[in-house]
N, C-alpha and C positions, 0 to 999 in steps of 0.2 A: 193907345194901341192902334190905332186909324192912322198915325203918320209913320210909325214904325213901317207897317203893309205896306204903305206908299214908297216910302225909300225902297222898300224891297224890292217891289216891281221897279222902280228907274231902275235898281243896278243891274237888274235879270236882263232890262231890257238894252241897258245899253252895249254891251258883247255882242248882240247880235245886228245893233244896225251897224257897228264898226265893221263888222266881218262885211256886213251887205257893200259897204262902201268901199272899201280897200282892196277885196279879193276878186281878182275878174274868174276867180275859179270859180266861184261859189254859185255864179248864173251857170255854168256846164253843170254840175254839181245835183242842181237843183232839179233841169231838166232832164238830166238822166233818170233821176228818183220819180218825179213825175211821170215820166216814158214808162217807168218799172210796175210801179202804182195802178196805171191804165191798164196795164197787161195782166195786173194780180184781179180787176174790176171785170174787165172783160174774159174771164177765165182763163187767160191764155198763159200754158208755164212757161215757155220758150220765152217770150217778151217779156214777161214778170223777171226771169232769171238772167235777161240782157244784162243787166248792170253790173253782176258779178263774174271776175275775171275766173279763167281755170281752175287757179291755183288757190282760191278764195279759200278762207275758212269761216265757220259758222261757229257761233255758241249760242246756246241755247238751252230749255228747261232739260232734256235729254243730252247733252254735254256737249262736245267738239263734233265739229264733222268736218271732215279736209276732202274739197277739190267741188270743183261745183256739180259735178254730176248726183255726187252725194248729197249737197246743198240740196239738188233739185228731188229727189227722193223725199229727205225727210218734208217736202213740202206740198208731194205730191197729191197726199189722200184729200185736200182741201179743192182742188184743181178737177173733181167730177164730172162729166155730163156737161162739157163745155163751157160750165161756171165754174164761179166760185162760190163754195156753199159759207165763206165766213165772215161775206160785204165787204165792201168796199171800203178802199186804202187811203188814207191819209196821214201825212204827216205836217207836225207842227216842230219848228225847226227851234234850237235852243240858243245852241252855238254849232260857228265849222271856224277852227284853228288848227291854222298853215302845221305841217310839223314836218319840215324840208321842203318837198317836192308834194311828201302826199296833205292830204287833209283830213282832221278828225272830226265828225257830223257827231256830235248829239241830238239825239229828237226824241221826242215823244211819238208811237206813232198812232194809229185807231181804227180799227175796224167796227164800221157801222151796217148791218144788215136791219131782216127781219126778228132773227133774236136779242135784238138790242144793240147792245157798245161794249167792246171790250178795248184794252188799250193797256200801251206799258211802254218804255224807254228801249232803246237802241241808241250805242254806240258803233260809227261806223268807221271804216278807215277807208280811203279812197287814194288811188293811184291812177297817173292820168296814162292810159298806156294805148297803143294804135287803134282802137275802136272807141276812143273819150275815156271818161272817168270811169274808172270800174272799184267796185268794194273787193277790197282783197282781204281786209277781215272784217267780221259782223258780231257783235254781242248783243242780243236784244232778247227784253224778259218782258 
């Protein structure tokens, strides 16, 4: 059972250093998310919501939302008192594969506060448009 796990992990992990090696998107990509992450950390919704284009759409535990103003709504009630009440943002990256122009992000991502760890997956789609990479769709559970 122990070399089975092992095989597992190589193949998990090899998709994701080919993307790091081949895609000069995947450094924009990354840093954007990071840029997003800091602004979710430091309470800020404006900066959290930089990465998502206008036209963005969301899915989520409550269903679709289209456009980002909307996006930035349902994520508002977390964004209080110039924090964030649900800790701090992280993501651990899976895979990101080219798909034309834009890029598909899998990740995990996690929020660590005071009430502990919560955490779940997102799919992200990314398109590279006159302000860098922006998510133009988002499904994340």
């Amino acid at each position: 059972m122990m070399g089975m796990m092992a095989i597992g992990i190589a193949l998990v992990a090899v998709p994701v250093m080919a993307a790091q090696a081949g895609d000069p998107a995947e450094a924009g990509i990354r840093a954007a998310m990071t840029a997003s992450a800091a602004g979710w950390d430091a309470g800020d919704l404006d900066r959290f919501m930089g990465i998502y284009a206008p036209d963005a759409v969301y899915v989520g535990a409550k269903g679709l939302v289209r456009g980002k103003a909307a996006i930035a709504d349902s994520f508002r009630a977390s964004f209080s008192g110039g924090a964030n009440s649900r800790g701090r943002l992280s993501f651990d990256y899976l895979l990101i594969r080219p798909i034309g122009e834009r890029r598909m992000v899998f990740a995990r991502w996690h929020l660590r506060g005071v009430g502990g760890e919560e955490s779940g997956m997102t799919t992200l789609v990314f398109e590279r448009q006159a302000g860098g990479w922006k998510i133009v769709a988002d499904h994340s559970s």
